[in-house]
C-alpha positions as a LaTeX table, in Angstrom:
\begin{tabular}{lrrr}
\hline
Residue & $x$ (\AA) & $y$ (\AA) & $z$ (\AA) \\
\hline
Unk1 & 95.70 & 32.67 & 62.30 \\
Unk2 & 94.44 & 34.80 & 59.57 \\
Unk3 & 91.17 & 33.47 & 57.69 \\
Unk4 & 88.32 & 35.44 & 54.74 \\
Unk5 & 85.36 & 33.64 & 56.66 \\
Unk6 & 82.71 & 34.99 & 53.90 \\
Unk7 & 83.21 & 36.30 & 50.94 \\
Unk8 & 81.21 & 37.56 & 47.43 \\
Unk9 & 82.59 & 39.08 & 44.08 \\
Unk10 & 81.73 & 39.78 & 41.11 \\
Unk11 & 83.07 & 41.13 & 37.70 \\
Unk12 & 83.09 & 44.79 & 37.73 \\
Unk13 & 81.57 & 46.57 & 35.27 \\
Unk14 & 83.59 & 49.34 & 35.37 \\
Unk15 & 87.44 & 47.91 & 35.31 \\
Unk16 & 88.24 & 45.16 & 32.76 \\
Unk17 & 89.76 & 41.90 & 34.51 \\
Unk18 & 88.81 & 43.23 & 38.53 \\
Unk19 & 86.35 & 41.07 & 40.80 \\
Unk20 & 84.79 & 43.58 & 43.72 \\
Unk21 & 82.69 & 42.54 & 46.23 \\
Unk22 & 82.83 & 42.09 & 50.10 \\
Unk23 & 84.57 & 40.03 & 52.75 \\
Unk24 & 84.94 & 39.63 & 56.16 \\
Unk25 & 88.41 & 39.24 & 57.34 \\
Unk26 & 89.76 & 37.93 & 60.92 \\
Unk27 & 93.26 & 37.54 & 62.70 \\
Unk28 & 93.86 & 36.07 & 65.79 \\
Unk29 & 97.29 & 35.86 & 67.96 \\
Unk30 & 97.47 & 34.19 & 71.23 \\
Unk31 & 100.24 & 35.34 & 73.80 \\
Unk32 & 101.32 & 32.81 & 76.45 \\
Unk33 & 103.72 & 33.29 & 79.77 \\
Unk34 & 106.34 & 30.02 & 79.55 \\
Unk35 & 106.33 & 30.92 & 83.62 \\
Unk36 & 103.24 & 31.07 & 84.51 \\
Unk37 & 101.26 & 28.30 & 82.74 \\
Unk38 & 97.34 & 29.73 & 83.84 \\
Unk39 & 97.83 & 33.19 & 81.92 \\
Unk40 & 97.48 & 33.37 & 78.42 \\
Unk41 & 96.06 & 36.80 & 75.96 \\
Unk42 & 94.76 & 36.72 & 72.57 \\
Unk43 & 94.18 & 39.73 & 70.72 \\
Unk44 & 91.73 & 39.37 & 67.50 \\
Unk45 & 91.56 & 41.83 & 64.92 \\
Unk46 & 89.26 & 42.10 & 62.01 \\
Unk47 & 87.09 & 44.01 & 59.64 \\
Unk48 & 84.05 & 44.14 & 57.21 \\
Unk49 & 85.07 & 45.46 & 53.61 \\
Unk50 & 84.26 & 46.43 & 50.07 \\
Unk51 & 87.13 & 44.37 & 48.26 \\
Unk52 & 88.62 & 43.94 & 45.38 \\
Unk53 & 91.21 & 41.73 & 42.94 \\
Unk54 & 92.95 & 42.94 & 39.99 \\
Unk55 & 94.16 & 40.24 & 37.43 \\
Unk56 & 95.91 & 42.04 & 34.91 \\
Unk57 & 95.67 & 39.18 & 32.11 \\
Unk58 & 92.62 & 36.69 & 33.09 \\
Unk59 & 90.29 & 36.78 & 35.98 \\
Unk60 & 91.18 & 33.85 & 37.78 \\
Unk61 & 94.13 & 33.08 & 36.50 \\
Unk62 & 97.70 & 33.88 & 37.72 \\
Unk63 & 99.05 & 36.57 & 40.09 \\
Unk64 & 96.14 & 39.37 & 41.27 \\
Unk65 & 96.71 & 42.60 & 43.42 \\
Unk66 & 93.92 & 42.59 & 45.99 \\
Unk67 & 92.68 & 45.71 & 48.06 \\
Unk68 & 90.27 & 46.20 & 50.83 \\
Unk69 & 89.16 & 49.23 & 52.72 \\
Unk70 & 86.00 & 48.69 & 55.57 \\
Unk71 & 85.31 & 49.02 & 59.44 \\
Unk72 & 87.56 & 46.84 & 61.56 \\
Unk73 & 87.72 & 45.96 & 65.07 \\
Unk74 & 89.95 & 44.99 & 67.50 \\
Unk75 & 89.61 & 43.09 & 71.66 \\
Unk76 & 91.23 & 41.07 & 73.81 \\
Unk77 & 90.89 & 38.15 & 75.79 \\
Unk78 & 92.73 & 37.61 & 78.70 \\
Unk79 & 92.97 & 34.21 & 80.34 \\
Unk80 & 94.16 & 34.17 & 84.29 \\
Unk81 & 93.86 & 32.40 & 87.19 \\
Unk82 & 91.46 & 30.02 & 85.65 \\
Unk83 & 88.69 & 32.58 & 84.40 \\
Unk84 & 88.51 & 33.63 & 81.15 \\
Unk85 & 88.36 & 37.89 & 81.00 \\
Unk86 & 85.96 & 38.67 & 77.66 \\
Unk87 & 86.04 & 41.22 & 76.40 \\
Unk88 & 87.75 & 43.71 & 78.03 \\
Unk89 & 86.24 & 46.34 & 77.21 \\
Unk90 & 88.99 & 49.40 & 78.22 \\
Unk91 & 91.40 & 47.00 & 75.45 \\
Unk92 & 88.55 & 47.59 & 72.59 \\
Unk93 & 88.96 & 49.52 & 69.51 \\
Unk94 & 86.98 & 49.93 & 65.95 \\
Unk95 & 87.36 & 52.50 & 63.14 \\
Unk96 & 88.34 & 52.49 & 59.76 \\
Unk97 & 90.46 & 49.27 & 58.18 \\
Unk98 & 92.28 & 48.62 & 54.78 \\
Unk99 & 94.13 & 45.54 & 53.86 \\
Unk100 & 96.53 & 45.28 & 50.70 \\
Unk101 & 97.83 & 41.95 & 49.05 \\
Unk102 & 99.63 & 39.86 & 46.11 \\
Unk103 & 98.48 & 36.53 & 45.32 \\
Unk104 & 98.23 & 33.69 & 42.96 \\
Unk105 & 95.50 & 31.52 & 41.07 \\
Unk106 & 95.64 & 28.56 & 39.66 \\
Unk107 & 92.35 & 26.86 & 37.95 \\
Unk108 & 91.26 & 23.60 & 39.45 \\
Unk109 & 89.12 & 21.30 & 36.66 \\
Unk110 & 86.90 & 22.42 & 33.94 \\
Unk111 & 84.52 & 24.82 & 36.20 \\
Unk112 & 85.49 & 28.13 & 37.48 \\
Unk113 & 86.66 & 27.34 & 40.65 \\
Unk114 & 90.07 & 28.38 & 41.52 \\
Unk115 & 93.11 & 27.84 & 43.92 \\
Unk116 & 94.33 & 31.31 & 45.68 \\
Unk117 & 97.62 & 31.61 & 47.85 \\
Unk118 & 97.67 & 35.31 & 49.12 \\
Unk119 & 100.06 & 37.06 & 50.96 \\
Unk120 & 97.88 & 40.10 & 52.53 \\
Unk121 & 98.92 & 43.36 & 55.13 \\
Unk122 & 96.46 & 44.84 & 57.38 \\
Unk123 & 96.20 & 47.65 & 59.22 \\
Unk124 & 93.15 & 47.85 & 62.03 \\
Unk125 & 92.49 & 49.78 & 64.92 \\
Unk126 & 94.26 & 48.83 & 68.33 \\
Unk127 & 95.69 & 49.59 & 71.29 \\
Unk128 & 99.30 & 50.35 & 72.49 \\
Unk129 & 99.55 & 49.22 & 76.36 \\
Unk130 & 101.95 & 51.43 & 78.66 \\
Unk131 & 102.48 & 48.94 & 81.19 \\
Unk132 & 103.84 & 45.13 & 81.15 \\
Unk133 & 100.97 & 42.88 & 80.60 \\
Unk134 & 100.00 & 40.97 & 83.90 \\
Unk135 & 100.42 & 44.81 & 86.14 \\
Unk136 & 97.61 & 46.27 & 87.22 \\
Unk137 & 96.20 & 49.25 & 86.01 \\
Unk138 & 96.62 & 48.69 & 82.49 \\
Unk139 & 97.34 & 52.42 & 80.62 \\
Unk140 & 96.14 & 52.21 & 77.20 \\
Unk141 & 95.76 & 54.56 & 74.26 \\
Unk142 & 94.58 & 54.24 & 70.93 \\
Unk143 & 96.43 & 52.64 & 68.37 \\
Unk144 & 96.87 & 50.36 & 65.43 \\
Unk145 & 97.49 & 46.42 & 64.71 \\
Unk146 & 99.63 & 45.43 & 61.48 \\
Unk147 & 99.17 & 41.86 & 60.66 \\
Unk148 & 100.75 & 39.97 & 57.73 \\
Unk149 & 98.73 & 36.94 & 56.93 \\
Unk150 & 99.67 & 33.81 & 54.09 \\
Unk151 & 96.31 & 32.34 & 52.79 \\
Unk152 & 95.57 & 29.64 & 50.95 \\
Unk153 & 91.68 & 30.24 & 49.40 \\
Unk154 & 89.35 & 28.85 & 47.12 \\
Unk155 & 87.35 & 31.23 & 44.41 \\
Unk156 & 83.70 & 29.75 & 42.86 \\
\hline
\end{tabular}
């Protein structure tokens, strides 16, 4: 699951047909164990950004490269045994974020409001694990999480 909870843009001033702004993005994937039905993890990544969307015929119409560079995060939550591990904090990571996308717009009605489907690729901070998850011990090092996300938005 891949969501924009809040965003804000405006025209730039500076290049013709780009909206900039800022946006908080999240992505969550939850892990389960088909064997053992009381153990399930979900990592969730996300990060605050300056953002922008390049159409290069019409704001608001048509396809739109969008960019975003900010401070993301990433944790874990681990559910076992009936209790519900969050966060753990030796599986936590933040530092510097950038997403990259294509999408889409299509005007909806007489107003400005707009349609967007967006295909986007982030890169966060994470964690690579040495050990299979449900061992003790856990080994971790720092790392990165890629997520691809489709979106379907709406632009006011």
């Amino acid at each position: 699951l891949s969501l924009d909870l809040i965003g804000f843009y405006w025209p730039s001033k500076v290049w013709q047909r780009t909206l900039v702004g800022g946006v908080y993005n999240v992505t969550g994937d939850r892990y389960t164990n088909k064997e053992n039905k009381d153990f399930w993890m979900q990592a969730n990544s996300g990060q605050f950004s300056i953002s922008a969307m390049h159409f290069p015929k019409v704001i608001g119409e048509g396809p739109f490269l969008r960019a975003d560079l900010g401070w993301g995060f990433f944790g874990v939550e681990v559910y076992a045994d009936g209790e519900t591990l969050e966060p753990l904090s030796d599986w936590e990571e933040s530092g510097l974020a950038d997403l990259f996308g294509v999408g889409y717009a299509i005007p909806v009605g007489g107003g400005g409001t707009r349609i967007l489907f967006n295909a986007n690729y982030a890169m966060r901070p994470g964690i690579e694990i040495d050990q299979k998850i449900g061992e003790r011990g856990y080994p971790r090092k720092s790392g990165s999480v890629q997520a691809l996300s489709f979106t379907l938005g709406c632009l006011f």
